[in-house]
C-alpha positions as CSV (number, residue, x, y, z in Angstrom):
1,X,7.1,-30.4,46.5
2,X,9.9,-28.0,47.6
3,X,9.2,-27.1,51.3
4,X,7.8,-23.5,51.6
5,X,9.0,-21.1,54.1
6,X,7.2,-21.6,57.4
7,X,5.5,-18.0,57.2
8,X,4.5,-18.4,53.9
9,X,5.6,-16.5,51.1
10,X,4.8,-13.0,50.3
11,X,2.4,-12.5,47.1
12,X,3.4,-9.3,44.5
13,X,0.5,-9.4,41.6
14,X,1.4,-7.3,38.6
15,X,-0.8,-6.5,35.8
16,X,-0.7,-4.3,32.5
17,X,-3.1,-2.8,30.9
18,X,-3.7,-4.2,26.6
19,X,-0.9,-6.0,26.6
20,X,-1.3,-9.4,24.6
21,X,0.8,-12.7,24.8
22,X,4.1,-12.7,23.1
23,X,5.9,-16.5,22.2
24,X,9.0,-14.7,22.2
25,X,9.8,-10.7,22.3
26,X,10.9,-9.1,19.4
27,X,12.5,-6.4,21.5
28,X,14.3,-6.1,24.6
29,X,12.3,-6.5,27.9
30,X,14.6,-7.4,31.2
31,X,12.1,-8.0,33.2
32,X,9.6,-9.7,31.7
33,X,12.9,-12.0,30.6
34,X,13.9,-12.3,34.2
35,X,10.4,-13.0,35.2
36,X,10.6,-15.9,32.4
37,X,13.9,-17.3,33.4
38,X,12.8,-17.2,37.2
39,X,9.2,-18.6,36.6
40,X,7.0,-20.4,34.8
41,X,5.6,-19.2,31.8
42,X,1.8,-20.0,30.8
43,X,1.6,-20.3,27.4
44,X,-2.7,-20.4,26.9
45,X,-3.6,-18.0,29.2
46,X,-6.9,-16.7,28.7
47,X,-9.2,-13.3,29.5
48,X,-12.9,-13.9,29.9
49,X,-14.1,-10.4,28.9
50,X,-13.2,-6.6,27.5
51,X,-12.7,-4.2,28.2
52,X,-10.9,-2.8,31.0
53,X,-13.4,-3.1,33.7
54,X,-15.0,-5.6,32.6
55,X,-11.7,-7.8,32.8
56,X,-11.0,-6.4,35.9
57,X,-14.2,-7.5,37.4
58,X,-13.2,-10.9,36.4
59,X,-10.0,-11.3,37.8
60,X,-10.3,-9.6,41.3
61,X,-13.4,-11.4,42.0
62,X,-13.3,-14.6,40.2
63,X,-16.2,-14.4,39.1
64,X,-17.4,-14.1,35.5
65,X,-18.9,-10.4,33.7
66,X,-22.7,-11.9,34.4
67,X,-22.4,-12.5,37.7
68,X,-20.0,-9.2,38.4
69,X,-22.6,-7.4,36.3
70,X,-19.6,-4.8,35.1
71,X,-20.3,-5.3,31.4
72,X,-18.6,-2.1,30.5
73,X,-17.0,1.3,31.2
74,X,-17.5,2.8,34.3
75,X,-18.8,6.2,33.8
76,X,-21.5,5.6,31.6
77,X,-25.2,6.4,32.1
78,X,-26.1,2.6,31.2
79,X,-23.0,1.8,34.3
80,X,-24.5,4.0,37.1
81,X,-23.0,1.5,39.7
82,X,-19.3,0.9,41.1
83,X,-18.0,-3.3,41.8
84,X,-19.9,-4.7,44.6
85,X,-17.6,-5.4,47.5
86,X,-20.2,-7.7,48.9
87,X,-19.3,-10.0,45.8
88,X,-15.6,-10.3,47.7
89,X,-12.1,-9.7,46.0
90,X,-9.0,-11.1,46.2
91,X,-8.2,-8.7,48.9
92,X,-10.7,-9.7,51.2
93,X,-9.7,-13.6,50.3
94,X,-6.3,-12.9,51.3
95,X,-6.9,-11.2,54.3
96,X,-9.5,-13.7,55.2
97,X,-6.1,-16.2,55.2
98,X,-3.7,-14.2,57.2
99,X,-2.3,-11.8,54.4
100,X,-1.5,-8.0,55.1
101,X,-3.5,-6.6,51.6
102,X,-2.4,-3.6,49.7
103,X,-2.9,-2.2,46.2
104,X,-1.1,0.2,43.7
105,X,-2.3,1.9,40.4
106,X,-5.4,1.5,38.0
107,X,-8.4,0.0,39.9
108,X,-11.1,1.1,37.5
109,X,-14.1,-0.3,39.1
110,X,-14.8,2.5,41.3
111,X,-16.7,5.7,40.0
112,X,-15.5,7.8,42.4
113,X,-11.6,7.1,42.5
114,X,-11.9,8.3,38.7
115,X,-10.0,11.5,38.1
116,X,-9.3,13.3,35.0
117,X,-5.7,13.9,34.4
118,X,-3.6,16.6,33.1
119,X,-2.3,16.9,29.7
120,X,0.9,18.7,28.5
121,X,-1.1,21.5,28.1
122,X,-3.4,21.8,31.2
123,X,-0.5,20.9,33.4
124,X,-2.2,23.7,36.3
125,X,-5.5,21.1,36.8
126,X,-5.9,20.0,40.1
127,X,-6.0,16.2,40.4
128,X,-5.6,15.6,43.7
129,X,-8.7,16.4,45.1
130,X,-9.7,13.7,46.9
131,X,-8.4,13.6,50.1
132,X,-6.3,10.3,51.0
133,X,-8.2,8.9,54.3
134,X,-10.7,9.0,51.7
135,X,-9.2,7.5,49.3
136,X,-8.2,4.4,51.9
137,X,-11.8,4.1,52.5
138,X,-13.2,3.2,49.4
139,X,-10.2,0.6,48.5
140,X,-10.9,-0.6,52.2
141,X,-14.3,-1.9,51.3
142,X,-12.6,-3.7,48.5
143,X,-10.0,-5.3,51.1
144,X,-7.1,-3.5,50.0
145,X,-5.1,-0.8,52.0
146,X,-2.5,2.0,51.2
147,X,-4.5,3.1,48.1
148,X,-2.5,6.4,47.2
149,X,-2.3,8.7,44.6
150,X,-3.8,11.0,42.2
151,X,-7.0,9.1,41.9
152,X,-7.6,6.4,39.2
153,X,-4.8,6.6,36.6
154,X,-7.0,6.3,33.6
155,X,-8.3,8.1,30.6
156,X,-5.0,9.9,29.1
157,X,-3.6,9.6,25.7
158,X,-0.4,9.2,27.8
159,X,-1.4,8.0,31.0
160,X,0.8,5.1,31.2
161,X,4.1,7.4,29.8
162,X,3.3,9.8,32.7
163,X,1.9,7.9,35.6
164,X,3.0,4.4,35.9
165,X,6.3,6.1,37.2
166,X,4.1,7.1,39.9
167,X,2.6,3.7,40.5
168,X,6.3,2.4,40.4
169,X,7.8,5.3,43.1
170,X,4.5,3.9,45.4
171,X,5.5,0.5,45.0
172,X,9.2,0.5,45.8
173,X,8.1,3.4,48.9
174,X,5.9,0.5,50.0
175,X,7.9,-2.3,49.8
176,X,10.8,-0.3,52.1
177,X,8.3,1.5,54.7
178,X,5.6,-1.6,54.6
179,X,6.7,-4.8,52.9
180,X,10.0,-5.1,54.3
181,X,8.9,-4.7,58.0
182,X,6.2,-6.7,57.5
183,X,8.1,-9.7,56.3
184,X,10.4,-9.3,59.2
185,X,7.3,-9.7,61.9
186,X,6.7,-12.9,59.4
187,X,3.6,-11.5,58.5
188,X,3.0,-12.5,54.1
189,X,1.8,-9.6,52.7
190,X,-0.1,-9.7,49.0
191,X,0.1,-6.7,46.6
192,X,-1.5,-5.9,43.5
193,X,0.2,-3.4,41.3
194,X,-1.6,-2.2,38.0
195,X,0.2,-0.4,35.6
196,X,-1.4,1.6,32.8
197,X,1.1,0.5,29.5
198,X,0.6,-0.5,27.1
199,X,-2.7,1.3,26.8
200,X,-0.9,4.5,26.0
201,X,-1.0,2.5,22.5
202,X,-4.8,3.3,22.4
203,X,-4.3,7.2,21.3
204,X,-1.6,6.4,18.4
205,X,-2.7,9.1,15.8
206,X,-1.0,7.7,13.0
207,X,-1.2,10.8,10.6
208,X,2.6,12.3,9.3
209,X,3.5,15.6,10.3
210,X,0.7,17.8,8.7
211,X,-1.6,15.1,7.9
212,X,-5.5,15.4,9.5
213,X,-6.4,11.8,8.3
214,X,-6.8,10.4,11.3
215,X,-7.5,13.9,13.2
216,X,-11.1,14.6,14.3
217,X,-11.4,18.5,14.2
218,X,-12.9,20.4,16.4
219,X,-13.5,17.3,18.6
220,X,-9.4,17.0,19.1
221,X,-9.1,20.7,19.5
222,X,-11.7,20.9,22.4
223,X,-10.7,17.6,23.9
224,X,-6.3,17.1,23.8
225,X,-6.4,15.0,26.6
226,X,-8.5,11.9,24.6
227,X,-6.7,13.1,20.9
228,X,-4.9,10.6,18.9
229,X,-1.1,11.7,19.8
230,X,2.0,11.2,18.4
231,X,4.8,9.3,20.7
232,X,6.5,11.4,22.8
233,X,9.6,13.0,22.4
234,X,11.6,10.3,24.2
235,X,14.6,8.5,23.0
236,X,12.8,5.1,24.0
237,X,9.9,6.0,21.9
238,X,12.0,6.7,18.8
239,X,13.0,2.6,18.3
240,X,11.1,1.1,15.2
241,X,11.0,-2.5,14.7
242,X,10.7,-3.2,11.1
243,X,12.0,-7.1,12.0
244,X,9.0,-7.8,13.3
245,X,6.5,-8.6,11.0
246,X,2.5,-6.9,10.4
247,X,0.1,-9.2,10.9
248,X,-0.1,-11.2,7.3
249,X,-4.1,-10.9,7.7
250,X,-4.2,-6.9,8.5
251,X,-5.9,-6.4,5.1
252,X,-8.7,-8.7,5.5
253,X,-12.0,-7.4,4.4
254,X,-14.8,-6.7,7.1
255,X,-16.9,-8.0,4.6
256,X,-15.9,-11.3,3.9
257,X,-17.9,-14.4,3.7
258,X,-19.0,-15.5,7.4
259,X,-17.1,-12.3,9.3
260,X,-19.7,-11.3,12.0
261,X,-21.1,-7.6,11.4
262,X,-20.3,-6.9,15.0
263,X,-16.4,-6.4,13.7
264,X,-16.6,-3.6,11.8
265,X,-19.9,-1.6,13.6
266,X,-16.8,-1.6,16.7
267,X,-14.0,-0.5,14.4
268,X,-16.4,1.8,13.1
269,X,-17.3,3.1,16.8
270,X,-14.3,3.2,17.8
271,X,-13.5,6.0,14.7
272,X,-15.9,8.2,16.5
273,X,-13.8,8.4,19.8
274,X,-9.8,7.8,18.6
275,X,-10.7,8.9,14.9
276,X,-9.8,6.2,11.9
277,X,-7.3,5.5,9.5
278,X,-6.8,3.7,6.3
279,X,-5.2,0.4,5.7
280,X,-2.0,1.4,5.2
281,X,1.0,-0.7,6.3
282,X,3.2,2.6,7.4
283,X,0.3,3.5,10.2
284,X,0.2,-0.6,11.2
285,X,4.2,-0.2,11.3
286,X,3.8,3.1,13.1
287,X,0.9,1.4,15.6
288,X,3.0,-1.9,16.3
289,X,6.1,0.1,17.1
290,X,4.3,3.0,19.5
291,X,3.0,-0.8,21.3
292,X,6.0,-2.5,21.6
293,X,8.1,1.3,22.6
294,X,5.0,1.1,25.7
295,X,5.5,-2.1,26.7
296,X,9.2,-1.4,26.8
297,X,8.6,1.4,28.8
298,X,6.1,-0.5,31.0
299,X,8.9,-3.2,31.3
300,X,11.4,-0.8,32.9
301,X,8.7,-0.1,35.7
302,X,8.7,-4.4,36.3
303,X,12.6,-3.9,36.2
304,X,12.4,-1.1,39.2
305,X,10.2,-3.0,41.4
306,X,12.0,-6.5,40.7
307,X,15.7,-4.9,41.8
308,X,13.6,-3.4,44.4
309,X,12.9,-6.8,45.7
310,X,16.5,-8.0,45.3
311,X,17.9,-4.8,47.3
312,X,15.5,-5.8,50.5
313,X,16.5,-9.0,50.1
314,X,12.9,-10.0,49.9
315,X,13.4,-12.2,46.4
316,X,13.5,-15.5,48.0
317,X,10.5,-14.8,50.4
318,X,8.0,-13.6,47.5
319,X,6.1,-15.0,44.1
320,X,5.6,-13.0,41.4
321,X,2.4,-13.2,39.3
322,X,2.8,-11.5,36.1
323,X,-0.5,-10.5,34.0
324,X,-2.8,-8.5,31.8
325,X,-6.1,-7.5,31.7
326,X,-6.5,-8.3,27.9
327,X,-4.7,-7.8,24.8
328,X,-4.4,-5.5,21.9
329,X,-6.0,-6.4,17.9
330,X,-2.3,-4.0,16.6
331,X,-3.8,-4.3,12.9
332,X,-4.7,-8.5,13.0
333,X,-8.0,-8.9,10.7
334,X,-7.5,-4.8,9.8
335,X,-8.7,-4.1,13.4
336,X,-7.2,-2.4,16.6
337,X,-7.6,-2.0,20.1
338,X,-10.4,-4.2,21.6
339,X,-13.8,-4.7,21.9
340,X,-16.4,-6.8,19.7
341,X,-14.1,-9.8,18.5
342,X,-12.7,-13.2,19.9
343,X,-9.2,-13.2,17.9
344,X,-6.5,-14.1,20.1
345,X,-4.9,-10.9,20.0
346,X,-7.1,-9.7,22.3
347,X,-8.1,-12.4,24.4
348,X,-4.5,-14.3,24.5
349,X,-2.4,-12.5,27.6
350,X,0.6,-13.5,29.3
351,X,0.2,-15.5,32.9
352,X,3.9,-15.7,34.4
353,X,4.3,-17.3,37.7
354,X,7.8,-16.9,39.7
355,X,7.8,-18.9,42.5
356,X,11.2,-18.9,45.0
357,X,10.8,-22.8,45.6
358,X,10.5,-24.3,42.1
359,X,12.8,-23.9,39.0
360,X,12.6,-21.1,36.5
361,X,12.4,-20.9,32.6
362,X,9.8,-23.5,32.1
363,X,6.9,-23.3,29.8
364,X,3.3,-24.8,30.6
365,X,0.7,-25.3,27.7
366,X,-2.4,-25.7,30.0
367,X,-5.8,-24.1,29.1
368,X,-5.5,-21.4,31.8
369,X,-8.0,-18.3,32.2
370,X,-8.3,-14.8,34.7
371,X,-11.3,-16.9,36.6
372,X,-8.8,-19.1,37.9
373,X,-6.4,-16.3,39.2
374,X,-8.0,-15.7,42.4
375,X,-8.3,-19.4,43.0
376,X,-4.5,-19.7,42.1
377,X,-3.4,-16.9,44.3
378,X,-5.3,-18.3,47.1
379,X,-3.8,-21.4,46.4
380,X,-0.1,-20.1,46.4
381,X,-0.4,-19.1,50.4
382,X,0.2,-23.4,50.7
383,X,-2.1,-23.1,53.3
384,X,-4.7,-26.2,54.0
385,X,-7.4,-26.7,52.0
386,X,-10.0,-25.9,54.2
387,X,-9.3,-22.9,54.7
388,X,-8.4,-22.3,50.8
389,X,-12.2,-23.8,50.1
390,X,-13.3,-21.1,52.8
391,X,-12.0,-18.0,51.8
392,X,-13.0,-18.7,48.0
393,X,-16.6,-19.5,48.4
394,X,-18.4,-20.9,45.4
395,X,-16.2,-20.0,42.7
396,X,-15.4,-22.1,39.9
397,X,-11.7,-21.3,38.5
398,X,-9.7,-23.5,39.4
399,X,-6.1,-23.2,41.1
400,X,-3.5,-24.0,38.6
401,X,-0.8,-23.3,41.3
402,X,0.1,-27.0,41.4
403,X,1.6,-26.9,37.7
404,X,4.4,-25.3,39.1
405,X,6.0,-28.5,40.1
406,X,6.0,-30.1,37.0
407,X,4.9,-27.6,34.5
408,X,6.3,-28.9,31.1
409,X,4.8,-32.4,31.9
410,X,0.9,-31.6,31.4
411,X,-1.6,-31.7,28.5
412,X,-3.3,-28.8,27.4
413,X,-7.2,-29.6,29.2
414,X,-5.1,-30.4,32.5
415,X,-6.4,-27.5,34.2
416,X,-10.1,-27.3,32.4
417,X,-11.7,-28.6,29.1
418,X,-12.2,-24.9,28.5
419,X,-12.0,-21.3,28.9
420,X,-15.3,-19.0,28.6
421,X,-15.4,-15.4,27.1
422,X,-18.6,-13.2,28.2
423,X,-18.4,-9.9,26.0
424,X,-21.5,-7.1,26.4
425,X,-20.4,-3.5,26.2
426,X,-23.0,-1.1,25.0
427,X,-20.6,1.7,23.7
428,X,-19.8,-0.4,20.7
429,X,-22.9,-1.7,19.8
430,X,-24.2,1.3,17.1
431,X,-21.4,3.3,15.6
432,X,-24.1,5.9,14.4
433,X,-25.0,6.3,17.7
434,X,-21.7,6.9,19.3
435,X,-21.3,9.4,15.8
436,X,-24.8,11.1,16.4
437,X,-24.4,11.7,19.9
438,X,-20.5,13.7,19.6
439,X,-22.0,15.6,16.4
440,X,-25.2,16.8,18.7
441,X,-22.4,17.6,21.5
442,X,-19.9,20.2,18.4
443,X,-23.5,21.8,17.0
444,X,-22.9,25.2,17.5
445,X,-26.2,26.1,16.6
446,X,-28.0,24.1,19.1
447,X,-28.4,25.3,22.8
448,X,-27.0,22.8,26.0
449,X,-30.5,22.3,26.6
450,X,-31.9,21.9,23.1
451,X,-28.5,19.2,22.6
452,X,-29.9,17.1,26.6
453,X,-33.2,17.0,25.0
454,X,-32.0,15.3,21.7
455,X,-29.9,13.1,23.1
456,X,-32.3,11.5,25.4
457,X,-34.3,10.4,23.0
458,X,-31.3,8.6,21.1
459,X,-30.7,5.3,21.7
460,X,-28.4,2.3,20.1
461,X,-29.7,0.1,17.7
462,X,-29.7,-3.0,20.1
463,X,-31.1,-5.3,16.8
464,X,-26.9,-5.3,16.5
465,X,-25.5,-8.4,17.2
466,X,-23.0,-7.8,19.7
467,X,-22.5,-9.7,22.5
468,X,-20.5,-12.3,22.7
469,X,-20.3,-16.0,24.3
470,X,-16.9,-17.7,23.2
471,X,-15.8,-21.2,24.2
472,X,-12.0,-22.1,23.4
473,X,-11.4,-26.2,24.3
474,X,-7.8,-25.5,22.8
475,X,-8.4,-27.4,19.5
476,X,-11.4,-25.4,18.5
477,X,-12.9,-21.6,19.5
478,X,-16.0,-21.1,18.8
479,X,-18.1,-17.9,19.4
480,X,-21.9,-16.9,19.4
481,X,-22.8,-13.2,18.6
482,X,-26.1,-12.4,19.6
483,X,-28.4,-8.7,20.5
484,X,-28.0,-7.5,24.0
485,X,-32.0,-7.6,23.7
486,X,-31.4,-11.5,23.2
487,X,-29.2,-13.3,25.4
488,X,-29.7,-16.7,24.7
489,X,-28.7,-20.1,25.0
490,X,-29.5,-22.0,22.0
491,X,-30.3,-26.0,22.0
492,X,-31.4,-26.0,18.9
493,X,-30.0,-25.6,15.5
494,X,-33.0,-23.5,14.4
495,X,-32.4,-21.5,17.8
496,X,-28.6,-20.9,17.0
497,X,-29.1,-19.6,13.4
498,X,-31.5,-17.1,14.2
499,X,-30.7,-15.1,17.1
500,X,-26.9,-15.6,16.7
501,X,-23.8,-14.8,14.5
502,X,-21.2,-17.4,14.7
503,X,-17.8,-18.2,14.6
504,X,-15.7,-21.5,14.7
505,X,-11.6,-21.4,14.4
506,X,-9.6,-24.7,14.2
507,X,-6.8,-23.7,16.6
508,X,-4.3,-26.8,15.7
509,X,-4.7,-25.9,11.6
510,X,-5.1,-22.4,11.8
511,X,-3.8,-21.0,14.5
512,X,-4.2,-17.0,13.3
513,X,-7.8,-17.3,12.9
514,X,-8.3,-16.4,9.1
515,X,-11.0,-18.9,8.6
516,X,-14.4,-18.7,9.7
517,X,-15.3,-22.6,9.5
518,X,-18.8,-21.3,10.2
519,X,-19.6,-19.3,7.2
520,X,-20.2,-23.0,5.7
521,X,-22.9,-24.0,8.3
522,X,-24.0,-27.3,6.0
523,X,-20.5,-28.7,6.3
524,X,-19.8,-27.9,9.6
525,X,-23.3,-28.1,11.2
526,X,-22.2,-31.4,13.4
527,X,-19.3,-29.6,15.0
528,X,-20.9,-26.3,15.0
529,X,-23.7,-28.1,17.2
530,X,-20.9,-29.9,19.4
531,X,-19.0,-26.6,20.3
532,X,-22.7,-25.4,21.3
533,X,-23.2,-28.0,23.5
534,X,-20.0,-27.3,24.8
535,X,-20.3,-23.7,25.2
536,X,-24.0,-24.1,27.0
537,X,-22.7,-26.3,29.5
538,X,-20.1,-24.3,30.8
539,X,-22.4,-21.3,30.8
540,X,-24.1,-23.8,33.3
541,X,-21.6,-24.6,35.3
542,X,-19.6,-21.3,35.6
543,X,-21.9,-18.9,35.6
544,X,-25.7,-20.7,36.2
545,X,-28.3,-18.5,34.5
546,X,-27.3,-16.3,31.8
547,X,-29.9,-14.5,30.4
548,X,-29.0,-10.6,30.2
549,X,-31.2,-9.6,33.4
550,X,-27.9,-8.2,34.7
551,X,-28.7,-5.6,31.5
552,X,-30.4,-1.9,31.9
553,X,-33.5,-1.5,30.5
554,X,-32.0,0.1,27.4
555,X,-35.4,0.2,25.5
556,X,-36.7,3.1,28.0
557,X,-33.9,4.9,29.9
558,X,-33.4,8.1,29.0
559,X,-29.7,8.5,28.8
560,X,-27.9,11.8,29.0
561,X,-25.0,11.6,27.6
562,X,-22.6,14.7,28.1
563,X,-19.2,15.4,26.3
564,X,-17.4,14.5,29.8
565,X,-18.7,10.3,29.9
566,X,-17.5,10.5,26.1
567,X,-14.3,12.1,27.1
568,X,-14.0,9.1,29.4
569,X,-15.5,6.2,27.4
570,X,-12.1,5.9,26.1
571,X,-10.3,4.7,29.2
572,X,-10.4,1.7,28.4
């Protein structure tokens, strides 16, 4: 193992926002390509929940969704709490082992650091309202410092195309006023910087000029911040990429034989909020080339704060961990965004590792997942074990860090027999609740207090089946969807078949998912039974008891929902 500089190097954490794994880009992206000819690329890297904070959650804690107990948006009645700091993050871990902690951009587990943002047409809205000693105090209970800014850069139809400039600006001010003399006292310093593209991808209204297909009415009119939007008028975002080809199962029917209901009642909800559009292959084309134009975009952000690196000469003193908090569907299985699925799109996101002491452009097919990132960070100071074992606690990922030596030489289980995937957001449970409530909210007829009253008597249908427990061993993926009244762990074959939906995907035959090997239950009940072993025991072993309680009493609260926590249901 290459000796590591006596101080220990410096740790810069990026992540992006819905940006999925890519074998190879089909467009150009110098940072992400330096990153890969610098580092080491992990090719079966996987998220363990959607959506934003929920994934979040998960990798700054280590811990899984259950245990974090963020199992959806923040700003929802049904979410009325912020992270826990006494669960611990990565920033307090770090500090705990000598490390000078800082953090930049989207945090999204924090009710108050959530800030609506101005739209091209409000540009006079205040944003900055919250003063920044206060600011450093709530992102001090999370063990971070320097938290700056305009709030929580979140919920925008363009909030990556105007703000992760911002982000970037902080970082590189950071790196010269506080990175820079800190590495010259020989003090390692760890920052996290969260950018918000791709996400901007989210809001693609995919309607010509003229068209209201997509549009939502009134609902667009009143709310232009959350409206589907066309890309802006920036030479970057005029590149189409008809090389690159749709997804060859974007037509595939909701209804086909075995395909879980929970599928379309999300693509459904999410009509209600970025409005719908046919399956037409000029709006996929349009949606896959506003995605890849984001991530470009996002890409020359990396670029900045990479040269930034190489001016301060602090390159050879710092790793680079290069990640996402999930992915995006971009038309696979006739679906987009995220949400109430288990198709790789989604779930699949890059891991990049550049390390200073080990050789660069190296690939690594090792089951990897976002509970082992804090464990891997952690283990990337090189500091002894002890005090590794110490600042982690009880947490089960496990630190992959080691792989960097000989990356290209390990099997695909020689991190973990497999990843887990805990999904249980409430917003997409019942589309014809998230429709019912916005139509209460634009009826003109109906008084503010006549529209509070109805809606607190509406609740979602929770006999929907759509929480998710997903197992991937890399060979096979298998997936139970179940009621968020019913949380179960089934030992039965009787049990499984009646509270659950299921899925199972042979990853080695069919690697884009297309068939359900469940939907024929008599062929496949011995395997089907042997994934659900599988899936129990980690359950088990990650996470201990699993059995909802983490939940709201969703039979019984009476939930106000206003046209503000729609307006901001869709950050995510």
């Amino acid at each position: 193992m290459p000796e590591k500089l006596p101080e220990g190097y410096n740790i810069l954490l990026v992540v992006t926002d819905q940006e999925r794994f890519f074998p190879t880009f089909p467009f150009p992206v110098p940072g992400r390509e330096r990153l890969m000819k610098t580092g080491v690329t992990f090719c079966n890297h996987q998220n363990t929940s959607n959506v934003c904070t929920p994934s979040r959650s998960v990798l700054y804690t280590g811990l899984h969704m259950p245990q974090t107990k963020m199992f959806d948006n923040l700003g929802l009645p049904w979410m009325p709490y912020d992270l826990d700091p006494a669960l611990g993050t990565t920033g307090h871990m770090m500090r705990e082992l000598g490390y000078y902690t800082a953090y930049k951009g989207k945090w999204h587990l924090t009710e108050k650091l959530e800030k609506p943002l101005p739209d091209e047409k409000d540009e006079d809205i205040d944003v900055g309202d919250i003063p920044e000693p206060e600011l450093h105090k709530i992102m001090e209970k999370y063990g971070f410092a320097d938290y700056h800014g305009i709030g929580d850069i979140i919920g925008h139809s363009k909030g990556g195309y105007f703000y992760d400039s911002t982000t970037t600006s902080q970082t590189i001010n950071w790196l010269r006023c506080k990175g820079q003399p800190l590495n010259d006292q020989h003090k390692p310093w760890f920052l996290a910087v969260n950018l918000v593209n791709p996400h901007d991808v989210m809001f693609i209204d995919t309607d010509k000029e003229g068209e209201k297909v997509q549009w939502r009415g009134e609902l667009d009119q009143d709310d232009n911040t959350l409206a589907p939007t066309q890309p802006p008028e920036n030479e970057l975002y005029q590149a189409s990429w008809p090389n690159y080809p749709l997804p060859a199962n974007r037509h595939q029917s909701f209804n086909e034989q075995g395909r879980p209901p929970a599928h379309l009642e999300y693509q459904t909800a999410r009509a209600a909020l970025e409005g719908q559009f046919p399956d037409e292959d000029r709006r996929w084309r349009k949606l896959l080339d506003y995605y890849f134009n984001c991530i470009r975009d996002c890409d020359t952000h990396l670029d900045r704060i990479l040269n930034e690196l190489d001016a301060l000469k602090l390159t050879d003193k710092t790793i680079v961990v290069f990640t996402a908090d999930h992915g995006e569907l971009g038309g696979s299985h006739q679906m987009h965004g995220k949400g109430a699925s288990v198709y790789k799109e989604q779930i699949h996101v890059p891991m990049i590792i550049s390390h200073p002491a080990y050789p660069g452009n190296k690939k690594c097919q090792a089951l990897t997942c976002h509970l082992d990132i804090a464990p891997t960070l952690v283990g990337l100071t090189g500091l002894p074990e002890e005090k590794q074992h110490q600042a982690l606690g009880n947490r089960k990922g496990v630190n992959f860090s080691g792989l960097l030596k000989n990356p290209e030489s390990v099997a695909v289980n020689a991190v973990r027999n497999a990843s887990l995937y805990c999904y249980g957001m409430i917003l997409y449970t019942d589309a014809h609740y998230l429709h019912r409530v916005i139509a209460l909210q634009r009826d003109k007829q109906k008084t503010v207090a006549q529209i509070k009253q109805e809606i607190s008597h509406l609740h979602p249908d929770f006999s929907h089946r759509s929480g998710t427990r997903m197992i991937n061993d890399g060979r096979y993926k298998f997936a139970r969807y179940f009621s968020l009244r019913e949380h179960n762990t089934p030992e039965t074959w009787e049990d499984l078949i009646k509270y659950n939906d299921l899925e199972l995907y042979d990853l080695k035959n069919d690697p884009d998912e297309n068939h359900n090997l469940a939907a024929d239950k008599q062929k496949y009940q011995d395997l089907i039974l042997t994934m659900n072993e599988k899936l129990n025991k980690i359950i088990k072993d990650e996470i201990g008891v699993d059995d909802g309680s983490f939940m709201p009493d969703a039979a019984h609260e009476p939930w106000d929902l206003t046209i503000e926590q729609f307006n901001r249901m869709a950050k995510d």
